[in-house]
N, C-alpha and C positions, 0 to 999 in steps of 0.2 A: 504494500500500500504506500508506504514512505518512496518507493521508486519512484510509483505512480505520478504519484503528486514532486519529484522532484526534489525532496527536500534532501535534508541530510542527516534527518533521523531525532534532530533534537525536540525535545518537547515543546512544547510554548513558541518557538519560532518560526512559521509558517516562512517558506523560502521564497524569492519574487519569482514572479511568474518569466516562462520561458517557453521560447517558440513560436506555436502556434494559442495554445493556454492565453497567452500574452492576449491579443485577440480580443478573446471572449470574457477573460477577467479583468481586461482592463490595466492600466498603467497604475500600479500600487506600490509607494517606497516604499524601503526595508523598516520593521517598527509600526507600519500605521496598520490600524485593525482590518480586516477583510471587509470589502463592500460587498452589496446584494449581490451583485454580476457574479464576483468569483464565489462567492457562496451557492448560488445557484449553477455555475460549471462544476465544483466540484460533487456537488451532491448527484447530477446528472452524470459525471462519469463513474462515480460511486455506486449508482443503480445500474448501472451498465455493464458494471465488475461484476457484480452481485449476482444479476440475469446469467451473465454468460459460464460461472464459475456455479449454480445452479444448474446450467445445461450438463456444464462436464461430467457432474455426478448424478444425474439421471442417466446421460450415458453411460458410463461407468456401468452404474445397478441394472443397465437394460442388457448390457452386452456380455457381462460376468456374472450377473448374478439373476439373470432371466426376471426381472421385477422390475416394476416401474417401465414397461415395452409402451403400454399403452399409453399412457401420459406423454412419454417424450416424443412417438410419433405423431399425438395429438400436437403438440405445441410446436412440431418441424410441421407440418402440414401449414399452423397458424403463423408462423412468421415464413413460409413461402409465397401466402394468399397476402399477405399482410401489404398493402403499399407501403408503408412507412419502411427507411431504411432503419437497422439497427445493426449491433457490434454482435453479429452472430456467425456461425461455422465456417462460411465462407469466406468470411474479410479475416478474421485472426485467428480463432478459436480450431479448424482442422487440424493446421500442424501441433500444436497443444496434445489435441486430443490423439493423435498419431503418435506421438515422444508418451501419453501417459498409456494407449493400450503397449506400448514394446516393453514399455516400463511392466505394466503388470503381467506381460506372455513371457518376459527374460525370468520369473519364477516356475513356466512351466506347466500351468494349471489352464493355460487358455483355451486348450482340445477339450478339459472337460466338461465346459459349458457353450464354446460360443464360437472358438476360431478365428481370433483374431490372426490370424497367422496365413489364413486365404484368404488370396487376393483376387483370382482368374483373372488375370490380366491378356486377356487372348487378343488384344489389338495389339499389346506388346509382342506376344507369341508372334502375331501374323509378318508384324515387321522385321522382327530378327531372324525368322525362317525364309523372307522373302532376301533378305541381307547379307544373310551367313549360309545359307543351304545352299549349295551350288548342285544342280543339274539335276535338281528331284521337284522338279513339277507337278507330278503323282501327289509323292508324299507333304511336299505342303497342302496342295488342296484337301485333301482327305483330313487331314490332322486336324485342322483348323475346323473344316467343316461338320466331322464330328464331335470335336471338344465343344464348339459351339451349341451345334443340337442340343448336347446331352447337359451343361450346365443350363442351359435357358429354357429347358423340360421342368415343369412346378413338381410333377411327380412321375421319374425315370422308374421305368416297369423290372431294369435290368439294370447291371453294372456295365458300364460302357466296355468293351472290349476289343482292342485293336495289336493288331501282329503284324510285324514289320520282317520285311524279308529283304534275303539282296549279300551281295557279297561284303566281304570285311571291309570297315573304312569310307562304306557310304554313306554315313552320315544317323546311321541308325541309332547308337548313343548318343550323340549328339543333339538329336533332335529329343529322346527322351530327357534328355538334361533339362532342355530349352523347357519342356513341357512341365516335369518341375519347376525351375525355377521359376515362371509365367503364373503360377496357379499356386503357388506359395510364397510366402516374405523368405522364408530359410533355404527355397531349393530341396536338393538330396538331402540340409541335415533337417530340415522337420521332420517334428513327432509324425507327422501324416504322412510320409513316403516311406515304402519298404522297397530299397534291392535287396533280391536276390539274386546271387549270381551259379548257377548249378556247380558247377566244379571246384568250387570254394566253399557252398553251404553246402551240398547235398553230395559228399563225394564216392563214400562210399556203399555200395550196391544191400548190401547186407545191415543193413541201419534205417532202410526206408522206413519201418513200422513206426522209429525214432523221429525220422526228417516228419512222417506225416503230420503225427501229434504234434510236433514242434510249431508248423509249418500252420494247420488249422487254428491254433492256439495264438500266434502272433499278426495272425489276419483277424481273427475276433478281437485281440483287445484293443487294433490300433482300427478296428470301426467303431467298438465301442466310445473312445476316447476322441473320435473325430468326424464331425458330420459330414467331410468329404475326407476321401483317402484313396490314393497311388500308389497301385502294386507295380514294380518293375522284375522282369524277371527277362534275366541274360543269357544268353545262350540257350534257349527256351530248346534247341533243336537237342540239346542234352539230359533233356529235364527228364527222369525216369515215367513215364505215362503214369505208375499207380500216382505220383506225387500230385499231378495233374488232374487227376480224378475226384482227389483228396479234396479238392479247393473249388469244384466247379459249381457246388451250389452257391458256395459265394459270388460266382455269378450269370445264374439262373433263374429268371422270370419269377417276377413274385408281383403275386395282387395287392398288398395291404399297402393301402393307399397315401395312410396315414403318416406308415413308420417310414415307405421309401425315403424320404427327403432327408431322414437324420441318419440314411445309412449308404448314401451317395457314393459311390465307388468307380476307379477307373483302373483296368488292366491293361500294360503293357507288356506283352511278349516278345522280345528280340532273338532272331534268328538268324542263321545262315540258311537255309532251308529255300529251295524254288533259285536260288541265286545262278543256276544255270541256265533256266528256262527265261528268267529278266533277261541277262544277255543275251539268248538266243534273238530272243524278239528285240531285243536294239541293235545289234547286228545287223537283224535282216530290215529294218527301216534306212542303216544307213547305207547298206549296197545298194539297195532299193532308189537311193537320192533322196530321203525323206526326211524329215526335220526330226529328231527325240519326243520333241515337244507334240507330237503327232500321236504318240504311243500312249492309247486311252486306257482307263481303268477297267473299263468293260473287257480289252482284249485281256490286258495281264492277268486277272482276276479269275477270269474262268479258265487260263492255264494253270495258273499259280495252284488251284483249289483240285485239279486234276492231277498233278506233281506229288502233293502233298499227301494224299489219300492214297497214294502206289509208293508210299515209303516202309522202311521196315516196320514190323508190327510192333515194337514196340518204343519208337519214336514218337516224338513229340503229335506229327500228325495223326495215329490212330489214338489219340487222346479222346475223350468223350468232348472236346473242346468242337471237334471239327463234325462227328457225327450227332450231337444236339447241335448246330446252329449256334455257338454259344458267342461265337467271335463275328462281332460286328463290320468290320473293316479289314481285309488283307490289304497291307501295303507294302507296293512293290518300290523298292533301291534299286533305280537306274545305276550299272558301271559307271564310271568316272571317266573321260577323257584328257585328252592334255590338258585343252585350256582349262575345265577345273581342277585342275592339280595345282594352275599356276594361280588362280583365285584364292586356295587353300593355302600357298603361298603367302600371297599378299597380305589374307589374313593373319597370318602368324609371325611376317614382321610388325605388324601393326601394332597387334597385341602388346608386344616386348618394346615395340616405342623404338622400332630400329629401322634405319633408313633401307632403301631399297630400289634398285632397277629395271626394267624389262628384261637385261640382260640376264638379273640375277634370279628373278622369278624362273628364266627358261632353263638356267642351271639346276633348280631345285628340282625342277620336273621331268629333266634329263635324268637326274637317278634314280626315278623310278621305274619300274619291270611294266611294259604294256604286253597286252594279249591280243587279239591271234597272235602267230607270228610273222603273217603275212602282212596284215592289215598294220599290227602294233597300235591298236585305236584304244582299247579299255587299260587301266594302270590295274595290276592286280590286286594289290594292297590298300586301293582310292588314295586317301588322303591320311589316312592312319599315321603314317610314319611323316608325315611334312615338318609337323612342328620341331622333331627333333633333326631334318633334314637340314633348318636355315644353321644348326649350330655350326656347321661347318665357315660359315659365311662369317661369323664373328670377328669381328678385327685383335 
């Protein structure tokens, strides 16, 4: 309050007026008593502290402690209809309130009431996928398209579910990262994201009955605890089918209309899986003279889903995932060509804040390995190895 007003904290001594204050309280030496004017400025910006510093803890009780919901959207409704401008969320009071929910989610507790910790930022998603993703026009559109559906669904019948296929390096973690971090403040470390990665969590074969238990048990309590939640799961094409099994009612069709909205759920599965049949079809678009960008979701899709279903029996694809319907989107990873290799380049001097050429760009993509052998048109690896590629370049 002493801020507020300027002063310097001592009692009895009212400090002159400054700024703008000046103004509206009028020209008053040091020593003479306060006129009407500044009596009536301060008590108006006093009621104005009062209001807004009343908002914060409404908020506060509405968003942690589920109480007082109706009141403060009563009175955000009133001061949006309201003509009168006042000192509300907009002019000062957001960032405020933004510094005190991190304040109270840095203890922890914010998954078990409210989430302050999601954001779905999918206009961000869209532009950093459209920025950073090179040469997956597929997979932006689908990603964005579904994530959008399914958060702007009041009541999602199922947990979203999308599997991304394509060779190493196309941008398949990558783009799960983005998806985290776009739809959480924290990213991969929130409480509401689980990877898993199969050959790291689940490695050995004779433990499965372990891994299941384990596996169903840490997907209930991180839905319990979080009215939205991302399951990532890596190298999906390794995942032992019982483990898979284990988890698919977690995302399987349910009616109760009520509870969907607080048990919101999004599955990622990354694969290598179909990654020869992607290239086969961009391949035959570019002998053809036809553009990538040409290669629809209609055609990959119903190869992709014929590939996967003539895999060993107990790989990922005869999971109950593929014979219920349970995966909403296949998304197919275009190979990588030169010029994205040298894109992925560029990004990764950028990143490090280090300068860079055309020249040097073309060196970073020279050592990478292209396929056929004839053609040399796809990089095997995409862009995987790039970032540690520019270290050579280091002065």
């Amino acid at each position: 309050l002493l801020l507020l007003l300027g002063g310097s904290g001592s009692p009895g001594t009212p400090p002159p007026p400054r700024g703008p204050w000046a103004e509206e309280q009028g020209a008053v030496s040091e020593g003479e008593p306060w006129g009407r004017t500044r009596y009536e400025a301060v008590k108006k910006h006093l009621g104005s502290v009062g209001a807004l510093s009343k908002q914060y803890w409404q908020y506060l009780a509405c968003k942690v402690w589920q109480e007082g919901c109706d009141e403060e959207e009563k009175e955000q409704e009133e001061r949006q209809s309201s003509p009168i401008p006042s000192w509300g969320f907009p002019l000062v009071g957001q960032d405020y309130l933004e510094i005190l929910s991190a304040w109270y989610c840095s203890f922890g507790e914010c998954c078990e009431t409210g989430d302050c910790r999601i954001i779905n930022n999918i206009t961000g998603l869209e532009a950093n996928l459209s920025g950073q993703l090179h040469g997956q026009h597929l997979a932006k559109e689908v990603v964005v398209r579904a994530l959008q559906g399914f958060l702007q669904s009041p009541w999602p019948q199922k947990a979203l579910v999308l599997s991304f296929h394509g060779w190493s390096g196309t941008g398949k973690n990558f783009v799960a990262r983005l998806v985290a971090s776009h739809l959480y403040r924290d990213g991969l470390k929130s409480e509401c994201v689980r990877v898993f990665v199969s050959l790291l969590h689940f490695p050995h074969p004779s433990y499965m009955d372990s891994y299941k238990a384990q596996l169903q048990m840490q997907i209930s309590e991180t839905l319990r605890r979080c009215r939205q939640a991302l399951f990532i799961f890596d190298e999906a094409e390794k995942l032992h089918s019982s483990l898979l099994d284990a988890i698919r009612h977690f995302m399987a069709h349910h009616d109760s209309k009520g509870q969907a909205d607080h048990q919101r759920s999004i599955f990622l599965f990354l694969s290598n899986l179909g990654g020869n049949t992607i290239n086969e079809v961009a391949l035959d678009f570019w002998r053809a003279g036809r553009a990538r960008e040409e290669i629809s979701m209609e055609l990959l899709e119903q190869r992709l889903r014929l590939e996967l279903q003539e895999a060993a029996e107990n790989s990922y694809a005869h999971s109950h995932l593929l014979r219920e319907n349970l995966i909403d989107f296949v998304v197919p990873f275009l190979p990588l060509e030169y010029h994205h290799v040298k894109l992925c380049a560029r990004d990764a001097f950028l990143a490090r804040g280090l300068p860079y050429t055309e020249a040097t760009l073309d060196e970073v993509a020279q050592m990478m390995v292209f396929v056929p052998k004839e053609e040399k048109l796809f990089s095997v690896q995409g862009c995987k190895s790039v970032p540690q590629r520019i270290n050579y370049f280091l002065p």
